[in-house]
Predicted model as a PDB file, atoms N, CA, C, CB and O in Angstrom, pLDDT in the B-factor column:
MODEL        1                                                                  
ATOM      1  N   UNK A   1       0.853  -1.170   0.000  1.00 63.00           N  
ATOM      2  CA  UNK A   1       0.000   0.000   0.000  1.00 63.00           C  
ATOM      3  C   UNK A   1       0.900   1.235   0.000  1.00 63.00           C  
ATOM      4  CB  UNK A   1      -0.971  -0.003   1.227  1.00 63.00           C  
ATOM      5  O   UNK A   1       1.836   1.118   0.791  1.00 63.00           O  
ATOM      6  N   UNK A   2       0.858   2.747  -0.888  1.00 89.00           N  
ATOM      7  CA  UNK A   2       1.659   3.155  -1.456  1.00 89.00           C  
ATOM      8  C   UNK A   2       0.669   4.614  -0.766  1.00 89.00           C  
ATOM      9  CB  UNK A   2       2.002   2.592  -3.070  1.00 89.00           C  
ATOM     10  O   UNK A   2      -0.269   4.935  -1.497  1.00 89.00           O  
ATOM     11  N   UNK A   3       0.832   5.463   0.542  1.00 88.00           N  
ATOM     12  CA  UNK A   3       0.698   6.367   0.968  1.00 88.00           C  
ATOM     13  C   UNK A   3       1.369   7.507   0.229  1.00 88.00           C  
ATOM     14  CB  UNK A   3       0.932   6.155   2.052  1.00 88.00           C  
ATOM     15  O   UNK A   3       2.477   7.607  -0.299  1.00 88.00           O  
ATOM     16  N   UNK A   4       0.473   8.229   0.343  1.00 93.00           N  
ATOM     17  CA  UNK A   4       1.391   9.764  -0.925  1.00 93.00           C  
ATOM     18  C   UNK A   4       1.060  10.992   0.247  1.00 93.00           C  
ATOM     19  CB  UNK A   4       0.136  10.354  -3.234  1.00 93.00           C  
ATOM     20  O   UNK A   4       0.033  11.062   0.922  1.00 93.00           O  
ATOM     21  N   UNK A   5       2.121  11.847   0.282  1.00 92.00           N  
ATOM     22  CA  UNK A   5       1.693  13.194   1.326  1.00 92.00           C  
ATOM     23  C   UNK A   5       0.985  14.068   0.073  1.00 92.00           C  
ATOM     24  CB  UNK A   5       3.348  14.230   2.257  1.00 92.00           C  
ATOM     25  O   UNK A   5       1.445  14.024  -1.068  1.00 92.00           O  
ATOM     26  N   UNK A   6      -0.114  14.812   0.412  1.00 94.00           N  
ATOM     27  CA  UNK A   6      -0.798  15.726  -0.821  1.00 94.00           C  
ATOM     28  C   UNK A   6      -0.705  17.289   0.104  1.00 94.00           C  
ATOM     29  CB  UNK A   6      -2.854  15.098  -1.350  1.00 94.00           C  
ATOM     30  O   UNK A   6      -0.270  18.289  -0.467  1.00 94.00           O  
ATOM     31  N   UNK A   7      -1.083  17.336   1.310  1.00 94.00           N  
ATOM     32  CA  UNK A   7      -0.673  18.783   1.482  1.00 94.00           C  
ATOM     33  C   UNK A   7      -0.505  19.002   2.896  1.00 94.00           C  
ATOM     34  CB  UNK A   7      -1.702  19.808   0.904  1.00 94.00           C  
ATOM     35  O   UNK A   7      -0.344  18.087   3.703  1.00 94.00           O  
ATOM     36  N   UNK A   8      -0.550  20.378   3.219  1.00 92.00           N  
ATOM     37  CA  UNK A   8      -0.715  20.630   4.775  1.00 92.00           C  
ATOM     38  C   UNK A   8      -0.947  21.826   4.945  1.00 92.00           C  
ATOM     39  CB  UNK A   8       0.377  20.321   5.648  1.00 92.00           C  
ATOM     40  O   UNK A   8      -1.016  22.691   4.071  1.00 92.00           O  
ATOM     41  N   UNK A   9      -1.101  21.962   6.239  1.00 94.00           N  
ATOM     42  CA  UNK A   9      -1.533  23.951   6.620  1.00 94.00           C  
ATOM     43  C   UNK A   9      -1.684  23.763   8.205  1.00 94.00           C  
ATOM     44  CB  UNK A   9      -3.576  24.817   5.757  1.00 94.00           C  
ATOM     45  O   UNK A   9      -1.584  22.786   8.948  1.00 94.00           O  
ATOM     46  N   UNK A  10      -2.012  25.320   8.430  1.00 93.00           N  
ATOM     47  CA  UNK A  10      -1.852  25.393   9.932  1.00 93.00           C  
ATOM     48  C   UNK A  10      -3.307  24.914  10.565  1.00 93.00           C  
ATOM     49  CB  UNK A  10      -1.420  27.025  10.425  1.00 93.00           C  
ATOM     50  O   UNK A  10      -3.990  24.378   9.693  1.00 93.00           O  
ATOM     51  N   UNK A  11      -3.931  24.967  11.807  1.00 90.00           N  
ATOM     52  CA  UNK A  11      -4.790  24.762  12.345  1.00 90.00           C  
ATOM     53  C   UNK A  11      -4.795  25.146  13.870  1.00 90.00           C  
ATOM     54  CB  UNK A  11      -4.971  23.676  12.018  1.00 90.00           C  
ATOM     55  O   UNK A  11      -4.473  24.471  14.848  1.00 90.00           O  
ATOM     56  N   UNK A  12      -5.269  26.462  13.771  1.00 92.00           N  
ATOM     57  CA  UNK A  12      -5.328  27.119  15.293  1.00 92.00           C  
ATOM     58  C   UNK A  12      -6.628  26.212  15.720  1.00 92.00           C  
ATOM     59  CB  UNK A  12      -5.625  29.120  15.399  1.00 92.00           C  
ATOM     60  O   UNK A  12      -7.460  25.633  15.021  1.00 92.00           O  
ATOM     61  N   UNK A  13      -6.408  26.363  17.760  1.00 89.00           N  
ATOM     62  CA  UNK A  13      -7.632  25.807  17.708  1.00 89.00           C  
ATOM     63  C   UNK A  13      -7.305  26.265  19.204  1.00 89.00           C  
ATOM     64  CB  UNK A  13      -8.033  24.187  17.090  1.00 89.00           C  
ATOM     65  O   UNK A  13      -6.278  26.771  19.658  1.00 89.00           O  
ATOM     66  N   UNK A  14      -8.432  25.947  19.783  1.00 91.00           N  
ATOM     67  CA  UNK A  14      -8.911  26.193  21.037  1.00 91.00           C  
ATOM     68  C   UNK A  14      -7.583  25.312  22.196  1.00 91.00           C  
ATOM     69  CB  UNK A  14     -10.710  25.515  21.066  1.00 91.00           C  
ATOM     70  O   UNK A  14      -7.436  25.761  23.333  1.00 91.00           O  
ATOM     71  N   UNK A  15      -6.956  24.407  21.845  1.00 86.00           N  
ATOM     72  CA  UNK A  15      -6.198  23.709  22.038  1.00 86.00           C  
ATOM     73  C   UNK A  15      -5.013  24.003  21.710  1.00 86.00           C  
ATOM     74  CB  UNK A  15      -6.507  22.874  21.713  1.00 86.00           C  
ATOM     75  O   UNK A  15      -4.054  23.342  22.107  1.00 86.00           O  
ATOM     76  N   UNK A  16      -4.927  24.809  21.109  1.00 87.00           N  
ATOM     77  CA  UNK A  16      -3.207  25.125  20.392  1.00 87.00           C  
ATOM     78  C   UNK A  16      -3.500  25.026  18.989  1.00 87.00           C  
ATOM     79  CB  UNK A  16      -1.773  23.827  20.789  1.00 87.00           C  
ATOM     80  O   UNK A  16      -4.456  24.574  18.360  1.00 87.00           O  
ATOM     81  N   UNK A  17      -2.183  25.690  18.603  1.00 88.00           N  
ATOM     82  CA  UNK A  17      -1.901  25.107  17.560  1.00 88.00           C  
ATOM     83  C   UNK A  17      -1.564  24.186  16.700  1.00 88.00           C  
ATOM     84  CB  UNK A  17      -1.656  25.338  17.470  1.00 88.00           C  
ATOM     85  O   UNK A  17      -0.363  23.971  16.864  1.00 88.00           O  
ATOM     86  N   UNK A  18      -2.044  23.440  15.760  1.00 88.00           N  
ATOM     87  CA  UNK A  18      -2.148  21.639  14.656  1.00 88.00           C  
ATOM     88  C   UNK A  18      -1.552  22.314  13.772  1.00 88.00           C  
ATOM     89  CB  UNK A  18      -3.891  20.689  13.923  1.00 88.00           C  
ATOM     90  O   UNK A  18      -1.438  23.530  13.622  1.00 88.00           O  
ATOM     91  N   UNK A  19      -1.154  21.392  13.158  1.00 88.00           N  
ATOM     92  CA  UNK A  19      -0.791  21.144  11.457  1.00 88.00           C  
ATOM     93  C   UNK A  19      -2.098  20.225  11.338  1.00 88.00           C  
ATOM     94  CB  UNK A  19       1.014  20.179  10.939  1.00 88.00           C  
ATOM     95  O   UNK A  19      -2.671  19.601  12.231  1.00 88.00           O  
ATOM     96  N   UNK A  20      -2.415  20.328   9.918  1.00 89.00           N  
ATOM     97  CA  UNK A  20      -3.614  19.456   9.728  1.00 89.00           C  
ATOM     98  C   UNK A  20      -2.675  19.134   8.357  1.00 89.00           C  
ATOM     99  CB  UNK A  20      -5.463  20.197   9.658  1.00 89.00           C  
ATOM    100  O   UNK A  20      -2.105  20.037   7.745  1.00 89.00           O  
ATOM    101  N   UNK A  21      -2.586  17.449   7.899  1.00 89.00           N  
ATOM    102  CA  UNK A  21      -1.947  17.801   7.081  1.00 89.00           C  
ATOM    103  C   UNK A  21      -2.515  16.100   6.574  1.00 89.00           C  
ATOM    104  CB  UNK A  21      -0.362  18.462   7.407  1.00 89.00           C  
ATOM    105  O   UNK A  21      -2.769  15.145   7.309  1.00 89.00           O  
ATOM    106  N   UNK A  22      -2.595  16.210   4.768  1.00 90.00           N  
ATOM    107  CA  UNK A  22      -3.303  15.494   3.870  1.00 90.00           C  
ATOM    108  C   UNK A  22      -2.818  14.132   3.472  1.00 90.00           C  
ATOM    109  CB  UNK A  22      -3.421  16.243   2.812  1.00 90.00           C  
ATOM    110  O   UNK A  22      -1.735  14.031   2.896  1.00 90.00           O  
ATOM    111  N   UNK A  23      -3.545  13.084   3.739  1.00 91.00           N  
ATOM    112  CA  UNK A  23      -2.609  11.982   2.463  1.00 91.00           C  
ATOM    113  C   UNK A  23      -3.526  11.506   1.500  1.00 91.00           C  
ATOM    114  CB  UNK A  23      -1.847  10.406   3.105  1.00 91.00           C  
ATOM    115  O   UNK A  23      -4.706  11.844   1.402  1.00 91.00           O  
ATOM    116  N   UNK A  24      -2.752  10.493   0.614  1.00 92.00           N  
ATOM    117  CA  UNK A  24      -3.752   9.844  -0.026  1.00 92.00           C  
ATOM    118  C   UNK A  24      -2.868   8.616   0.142  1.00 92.00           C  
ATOM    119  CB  UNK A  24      -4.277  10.370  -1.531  1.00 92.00           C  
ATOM    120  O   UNK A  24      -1.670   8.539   0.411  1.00 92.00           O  
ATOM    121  N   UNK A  25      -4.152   7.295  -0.181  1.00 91.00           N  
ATOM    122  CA  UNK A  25      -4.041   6.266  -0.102  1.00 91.00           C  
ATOM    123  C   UNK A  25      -3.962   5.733  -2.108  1.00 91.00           C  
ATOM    124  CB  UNK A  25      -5.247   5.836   1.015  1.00 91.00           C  
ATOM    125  O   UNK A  25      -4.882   5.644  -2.922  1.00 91.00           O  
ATOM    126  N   UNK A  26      -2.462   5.490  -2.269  1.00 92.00           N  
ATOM    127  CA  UNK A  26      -2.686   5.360  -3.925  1.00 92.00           C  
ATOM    128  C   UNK A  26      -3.279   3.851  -4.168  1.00 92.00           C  
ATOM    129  CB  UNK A  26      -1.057   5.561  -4.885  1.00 92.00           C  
ATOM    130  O   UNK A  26      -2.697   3.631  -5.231  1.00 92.00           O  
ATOM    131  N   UNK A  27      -3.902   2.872  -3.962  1.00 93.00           N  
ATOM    132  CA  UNK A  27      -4.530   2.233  -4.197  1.00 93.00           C  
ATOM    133  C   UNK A  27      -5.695   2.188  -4.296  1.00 93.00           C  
ATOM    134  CB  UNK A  27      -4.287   1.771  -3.860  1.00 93.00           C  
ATOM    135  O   UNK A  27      -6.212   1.687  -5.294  1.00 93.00           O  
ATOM    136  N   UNK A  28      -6.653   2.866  -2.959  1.00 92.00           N  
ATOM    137  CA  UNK A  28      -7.636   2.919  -3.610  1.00 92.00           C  
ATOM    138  C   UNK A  28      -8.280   4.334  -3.509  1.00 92.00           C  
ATOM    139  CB  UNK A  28      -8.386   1.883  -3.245  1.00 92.00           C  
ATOM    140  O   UNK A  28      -9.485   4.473  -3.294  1.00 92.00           O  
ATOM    141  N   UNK A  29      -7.225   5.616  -3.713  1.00 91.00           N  
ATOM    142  CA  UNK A  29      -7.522   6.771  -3.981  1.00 91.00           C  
ATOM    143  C   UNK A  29      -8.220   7.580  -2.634  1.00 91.00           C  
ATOM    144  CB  UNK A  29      -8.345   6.647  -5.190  1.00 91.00           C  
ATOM    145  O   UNK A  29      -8.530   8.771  -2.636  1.00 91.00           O  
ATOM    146  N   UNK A  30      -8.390   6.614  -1.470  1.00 88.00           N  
ATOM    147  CA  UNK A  30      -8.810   7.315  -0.180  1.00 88.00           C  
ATOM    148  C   UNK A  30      -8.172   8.671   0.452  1.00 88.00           C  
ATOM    149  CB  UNK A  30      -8.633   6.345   0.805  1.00 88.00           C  
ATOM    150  O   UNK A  30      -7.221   9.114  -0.194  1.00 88.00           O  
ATOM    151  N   UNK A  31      -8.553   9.411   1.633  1.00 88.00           N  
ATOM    152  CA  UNK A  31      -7.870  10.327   1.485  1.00 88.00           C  
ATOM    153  C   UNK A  31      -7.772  10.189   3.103  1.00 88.00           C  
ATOM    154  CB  UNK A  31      -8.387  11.574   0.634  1.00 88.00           C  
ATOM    155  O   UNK A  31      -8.742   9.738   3.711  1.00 88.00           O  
ATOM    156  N   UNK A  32      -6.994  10.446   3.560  1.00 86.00           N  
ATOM    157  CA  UNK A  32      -6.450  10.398   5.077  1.00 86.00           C  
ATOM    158  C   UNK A  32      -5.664  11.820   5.825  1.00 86.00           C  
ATOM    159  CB  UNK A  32      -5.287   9.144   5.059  1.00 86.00           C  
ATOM    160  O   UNK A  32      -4.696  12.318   5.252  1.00 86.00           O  
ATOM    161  N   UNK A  33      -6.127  12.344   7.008  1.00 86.00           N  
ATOM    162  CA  UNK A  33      -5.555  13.606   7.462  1.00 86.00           C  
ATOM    163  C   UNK A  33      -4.845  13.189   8.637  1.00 86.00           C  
ATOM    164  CB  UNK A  33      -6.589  14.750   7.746  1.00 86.00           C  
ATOM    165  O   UNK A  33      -5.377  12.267   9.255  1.00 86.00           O  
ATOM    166  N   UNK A  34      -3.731  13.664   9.110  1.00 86.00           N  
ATOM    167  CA  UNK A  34      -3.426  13.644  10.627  1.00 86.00           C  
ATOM    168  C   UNK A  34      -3.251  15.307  11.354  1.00 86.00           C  
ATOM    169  CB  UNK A  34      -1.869  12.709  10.799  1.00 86.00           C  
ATOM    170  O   UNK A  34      -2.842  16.214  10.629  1.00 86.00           O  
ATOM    171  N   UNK A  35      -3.539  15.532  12.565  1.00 85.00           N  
ATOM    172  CA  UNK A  35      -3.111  16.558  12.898  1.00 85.00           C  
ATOM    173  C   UNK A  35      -2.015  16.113  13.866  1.00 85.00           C  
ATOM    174  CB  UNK A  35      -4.124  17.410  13.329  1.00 85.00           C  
ATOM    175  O   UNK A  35      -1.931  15.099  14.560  1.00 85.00           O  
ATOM    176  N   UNK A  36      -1.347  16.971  13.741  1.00 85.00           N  
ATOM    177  CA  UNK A  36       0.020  16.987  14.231  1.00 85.00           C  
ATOM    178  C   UNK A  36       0.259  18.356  15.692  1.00 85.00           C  
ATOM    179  CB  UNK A  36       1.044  17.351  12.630  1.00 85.00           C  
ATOM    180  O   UNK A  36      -0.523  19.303  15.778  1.00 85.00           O  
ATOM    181  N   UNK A  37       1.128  18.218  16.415  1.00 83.00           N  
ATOM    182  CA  UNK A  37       0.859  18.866  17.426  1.00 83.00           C  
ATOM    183  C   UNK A  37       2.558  18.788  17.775  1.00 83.00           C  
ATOM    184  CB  UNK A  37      -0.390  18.221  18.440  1.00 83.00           C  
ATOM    185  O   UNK A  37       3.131  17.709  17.625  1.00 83.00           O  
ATOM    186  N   UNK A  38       3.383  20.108  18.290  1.00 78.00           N  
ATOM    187  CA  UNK A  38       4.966  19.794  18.533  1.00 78.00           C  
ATOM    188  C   UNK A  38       5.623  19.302  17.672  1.00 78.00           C  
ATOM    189  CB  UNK A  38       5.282  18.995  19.471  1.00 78.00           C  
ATOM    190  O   UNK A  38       6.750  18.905  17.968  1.00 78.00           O  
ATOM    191  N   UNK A  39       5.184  19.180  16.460  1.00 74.00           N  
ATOM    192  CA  UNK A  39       6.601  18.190  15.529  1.00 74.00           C  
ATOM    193  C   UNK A  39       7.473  19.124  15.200  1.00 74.00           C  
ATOM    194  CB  UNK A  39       6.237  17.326  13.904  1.00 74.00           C  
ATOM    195  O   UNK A  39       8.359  18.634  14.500  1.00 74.00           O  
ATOM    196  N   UNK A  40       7.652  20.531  15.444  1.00 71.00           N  
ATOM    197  CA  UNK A  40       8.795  21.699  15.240  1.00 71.00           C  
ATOM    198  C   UNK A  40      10.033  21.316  15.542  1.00 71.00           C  
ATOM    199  CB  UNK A  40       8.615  22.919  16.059  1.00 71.00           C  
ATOM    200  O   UNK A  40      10.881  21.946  14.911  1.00 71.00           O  
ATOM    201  N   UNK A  41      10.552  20.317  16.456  1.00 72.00           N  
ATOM    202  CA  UNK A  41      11.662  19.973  17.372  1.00 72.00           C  
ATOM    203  C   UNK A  41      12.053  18.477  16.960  1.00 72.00           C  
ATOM    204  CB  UNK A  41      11.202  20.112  19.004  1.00 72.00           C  
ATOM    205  O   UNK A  41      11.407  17.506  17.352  1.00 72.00           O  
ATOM    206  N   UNK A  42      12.817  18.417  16.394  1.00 71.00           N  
ATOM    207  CA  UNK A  42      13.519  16.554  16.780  1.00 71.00           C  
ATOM    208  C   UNK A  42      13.421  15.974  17.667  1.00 71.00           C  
ATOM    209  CB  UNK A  42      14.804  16.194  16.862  1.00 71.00           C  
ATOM    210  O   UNK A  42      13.711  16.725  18.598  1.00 71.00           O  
ATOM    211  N   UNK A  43      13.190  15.080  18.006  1.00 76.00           N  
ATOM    212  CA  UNK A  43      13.283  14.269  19.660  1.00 76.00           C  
ATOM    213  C   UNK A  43      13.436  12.762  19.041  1.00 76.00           C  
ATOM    214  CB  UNK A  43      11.508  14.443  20.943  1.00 76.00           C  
ATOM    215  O   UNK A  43      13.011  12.233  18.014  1.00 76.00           O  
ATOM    216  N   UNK A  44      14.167  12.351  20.040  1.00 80.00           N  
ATOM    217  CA  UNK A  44      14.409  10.741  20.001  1.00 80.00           C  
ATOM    218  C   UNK A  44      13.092  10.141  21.378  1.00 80.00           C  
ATOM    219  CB  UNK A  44      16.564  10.315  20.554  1.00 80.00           C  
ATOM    220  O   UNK A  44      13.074   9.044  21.937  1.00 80.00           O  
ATOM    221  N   UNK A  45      12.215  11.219  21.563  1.00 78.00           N  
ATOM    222  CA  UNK A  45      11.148  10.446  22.750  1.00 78.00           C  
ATOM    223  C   UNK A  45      10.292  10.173  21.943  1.00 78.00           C  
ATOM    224  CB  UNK A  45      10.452  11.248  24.077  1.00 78.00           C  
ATOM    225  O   UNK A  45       9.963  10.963  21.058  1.00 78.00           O  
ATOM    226  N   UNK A  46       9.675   8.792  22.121  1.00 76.00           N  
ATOM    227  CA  UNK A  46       8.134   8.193  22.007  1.00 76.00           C  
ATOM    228  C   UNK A  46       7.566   9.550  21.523  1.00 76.00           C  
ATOM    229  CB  UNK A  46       7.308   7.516  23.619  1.00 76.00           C  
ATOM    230  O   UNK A  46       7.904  10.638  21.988  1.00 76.00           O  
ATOM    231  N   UNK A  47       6.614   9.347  20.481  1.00 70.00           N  
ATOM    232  CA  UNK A  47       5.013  10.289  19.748  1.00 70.00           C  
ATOM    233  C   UNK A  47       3.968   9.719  20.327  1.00 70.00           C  
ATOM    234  CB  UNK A  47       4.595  10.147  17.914  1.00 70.00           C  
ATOM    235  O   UNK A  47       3.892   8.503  20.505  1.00 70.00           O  
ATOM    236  N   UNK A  48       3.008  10.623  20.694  1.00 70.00           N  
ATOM    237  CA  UNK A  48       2.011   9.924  21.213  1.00 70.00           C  
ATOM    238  C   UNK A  48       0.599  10.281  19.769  1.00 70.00           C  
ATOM    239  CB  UNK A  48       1.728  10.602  23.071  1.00 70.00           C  
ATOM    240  O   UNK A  48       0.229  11.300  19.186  1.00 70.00           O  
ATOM    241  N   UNK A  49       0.282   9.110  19.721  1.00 70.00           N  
ATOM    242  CA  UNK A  49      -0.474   9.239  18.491  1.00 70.00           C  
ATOM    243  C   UNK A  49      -1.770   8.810  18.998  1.00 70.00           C  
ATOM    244  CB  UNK A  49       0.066   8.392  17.233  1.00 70.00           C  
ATOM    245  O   UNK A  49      -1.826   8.188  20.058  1.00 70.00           O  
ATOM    246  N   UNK A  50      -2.608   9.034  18.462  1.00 69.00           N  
ATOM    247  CA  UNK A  50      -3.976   8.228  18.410  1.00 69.00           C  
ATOM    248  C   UNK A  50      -4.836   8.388  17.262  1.00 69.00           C  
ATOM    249  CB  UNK A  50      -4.832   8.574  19.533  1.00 69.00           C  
ATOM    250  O   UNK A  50      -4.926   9.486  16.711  1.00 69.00           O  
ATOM    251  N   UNK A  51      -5.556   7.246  16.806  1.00 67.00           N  
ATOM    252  CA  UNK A  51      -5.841   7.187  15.615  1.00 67.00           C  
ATOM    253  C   UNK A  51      -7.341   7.094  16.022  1.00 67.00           C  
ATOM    254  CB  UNK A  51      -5.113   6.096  14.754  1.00 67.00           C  
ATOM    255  O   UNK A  51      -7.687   6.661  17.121  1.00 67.00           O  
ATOM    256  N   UNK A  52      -8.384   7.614  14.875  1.00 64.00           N  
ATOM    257  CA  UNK A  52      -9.624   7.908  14.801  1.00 64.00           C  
ATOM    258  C   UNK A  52     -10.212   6.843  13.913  1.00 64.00           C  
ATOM    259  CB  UNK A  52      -9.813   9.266  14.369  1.00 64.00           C  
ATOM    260  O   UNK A  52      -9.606   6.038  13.207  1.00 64.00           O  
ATOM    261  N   UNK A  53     -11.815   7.028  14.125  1.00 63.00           N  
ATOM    262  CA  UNK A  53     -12.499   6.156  13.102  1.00 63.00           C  
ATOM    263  C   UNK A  53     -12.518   6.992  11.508  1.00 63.00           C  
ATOM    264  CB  UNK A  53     -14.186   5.831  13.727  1.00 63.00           C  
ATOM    265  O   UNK A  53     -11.703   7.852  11.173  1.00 63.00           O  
ATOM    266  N   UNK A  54     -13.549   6.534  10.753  1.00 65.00           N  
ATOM    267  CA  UNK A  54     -13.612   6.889   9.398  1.00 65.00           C  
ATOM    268  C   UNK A  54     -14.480   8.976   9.696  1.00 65.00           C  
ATOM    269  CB  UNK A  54     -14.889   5.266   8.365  1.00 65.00           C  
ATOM    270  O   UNK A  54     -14.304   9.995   9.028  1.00 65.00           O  
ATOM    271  N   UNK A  55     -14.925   8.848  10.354  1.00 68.00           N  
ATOM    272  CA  UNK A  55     -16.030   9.568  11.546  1.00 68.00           C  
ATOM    273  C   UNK A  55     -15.125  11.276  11.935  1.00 68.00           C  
ATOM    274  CB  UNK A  55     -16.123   8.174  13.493  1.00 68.00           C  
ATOM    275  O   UNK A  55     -15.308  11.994  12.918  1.00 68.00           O  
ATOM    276  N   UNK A  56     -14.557  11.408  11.239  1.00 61.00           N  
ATOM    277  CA  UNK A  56     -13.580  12.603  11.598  1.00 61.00           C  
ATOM    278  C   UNK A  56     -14.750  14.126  12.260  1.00 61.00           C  
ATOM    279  CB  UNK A  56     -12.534  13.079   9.762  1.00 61.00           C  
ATOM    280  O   UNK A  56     -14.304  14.766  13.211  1.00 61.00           O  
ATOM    281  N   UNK A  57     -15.672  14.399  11.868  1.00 65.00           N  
ATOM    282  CA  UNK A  57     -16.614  15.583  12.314  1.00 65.00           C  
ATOM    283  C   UNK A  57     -17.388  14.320  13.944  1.00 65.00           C  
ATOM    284  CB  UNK A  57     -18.184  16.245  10.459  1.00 65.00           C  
ATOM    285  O   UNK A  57     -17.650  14.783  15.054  1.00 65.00           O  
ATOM    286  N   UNK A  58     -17.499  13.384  13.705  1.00 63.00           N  
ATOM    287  CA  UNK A  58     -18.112  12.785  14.653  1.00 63.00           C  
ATOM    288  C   UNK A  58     -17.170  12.395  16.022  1.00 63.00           C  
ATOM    289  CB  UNK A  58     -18.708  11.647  13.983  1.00 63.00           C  
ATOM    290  O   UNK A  58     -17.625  12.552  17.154  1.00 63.00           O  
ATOM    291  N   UNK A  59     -15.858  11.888  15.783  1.00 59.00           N  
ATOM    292  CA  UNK A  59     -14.254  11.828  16.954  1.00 59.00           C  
ATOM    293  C   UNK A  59     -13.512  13.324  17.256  1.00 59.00           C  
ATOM    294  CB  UNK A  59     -12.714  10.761  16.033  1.00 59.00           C  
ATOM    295  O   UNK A  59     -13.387  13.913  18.329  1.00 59.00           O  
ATOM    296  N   UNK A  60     -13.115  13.668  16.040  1.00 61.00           N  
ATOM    297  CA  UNK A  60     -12.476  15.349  16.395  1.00 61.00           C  
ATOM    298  C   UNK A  60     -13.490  16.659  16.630  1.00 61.00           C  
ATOM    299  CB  UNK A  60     -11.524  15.893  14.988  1.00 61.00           C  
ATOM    300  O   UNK A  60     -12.950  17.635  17.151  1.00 61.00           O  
ATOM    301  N   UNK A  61     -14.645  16.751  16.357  1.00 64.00           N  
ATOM    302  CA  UNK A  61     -14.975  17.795  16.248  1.00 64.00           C  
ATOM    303  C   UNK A  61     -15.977  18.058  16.743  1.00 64.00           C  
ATOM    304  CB  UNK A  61     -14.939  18.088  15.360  1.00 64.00           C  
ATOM    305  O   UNK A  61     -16.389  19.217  16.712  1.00 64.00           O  
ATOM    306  N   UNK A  62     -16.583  17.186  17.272  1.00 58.00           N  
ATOM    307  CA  UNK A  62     -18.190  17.240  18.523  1.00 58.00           C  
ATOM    308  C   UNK A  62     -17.806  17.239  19.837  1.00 58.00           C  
ATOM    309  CB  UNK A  62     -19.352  15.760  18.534  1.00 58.00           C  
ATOM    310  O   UNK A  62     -18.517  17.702  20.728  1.00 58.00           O  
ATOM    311  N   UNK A  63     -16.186  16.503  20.107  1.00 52.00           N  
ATOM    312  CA  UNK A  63     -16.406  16.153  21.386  1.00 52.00           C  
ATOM    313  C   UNK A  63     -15.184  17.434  22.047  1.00 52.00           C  
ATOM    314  CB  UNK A  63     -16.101  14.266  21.670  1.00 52.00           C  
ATOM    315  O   UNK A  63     -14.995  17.539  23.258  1.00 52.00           O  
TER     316      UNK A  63                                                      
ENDMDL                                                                          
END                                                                             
């Protein structure tokens, strides 16, 4: 499975500041976002990630 980066931008928020930033899935043309939070700095420490359902207005943005 052959992930492609397509874009990014900022994302102020009540929380700080995100990167909101784009992929695509080249197989079957899906499209996938992560927001990102601190990646300005190198670190060799653990990322703490967490991954969402298909549901992005329903996990990020109601609660």
């Amino acid at each position: 499975m052959a992930i492609e980066f397509v874009s990014k931008s900022k994302l102020p928020t009540a929380f700080g500041d995100f990167e909101i930033i784009a992929f695509q899935d080249q197989s079957t043309g899906e499209e996938h976002i992560a927001l990102a939070k601190g990646m300005d700095t190198i670190s060799n420490q653990p990322i703490l990630v967490r991954i969402h359902s298909e549901c992005l207005t329903g996990d990020a943005l109601l609660h």
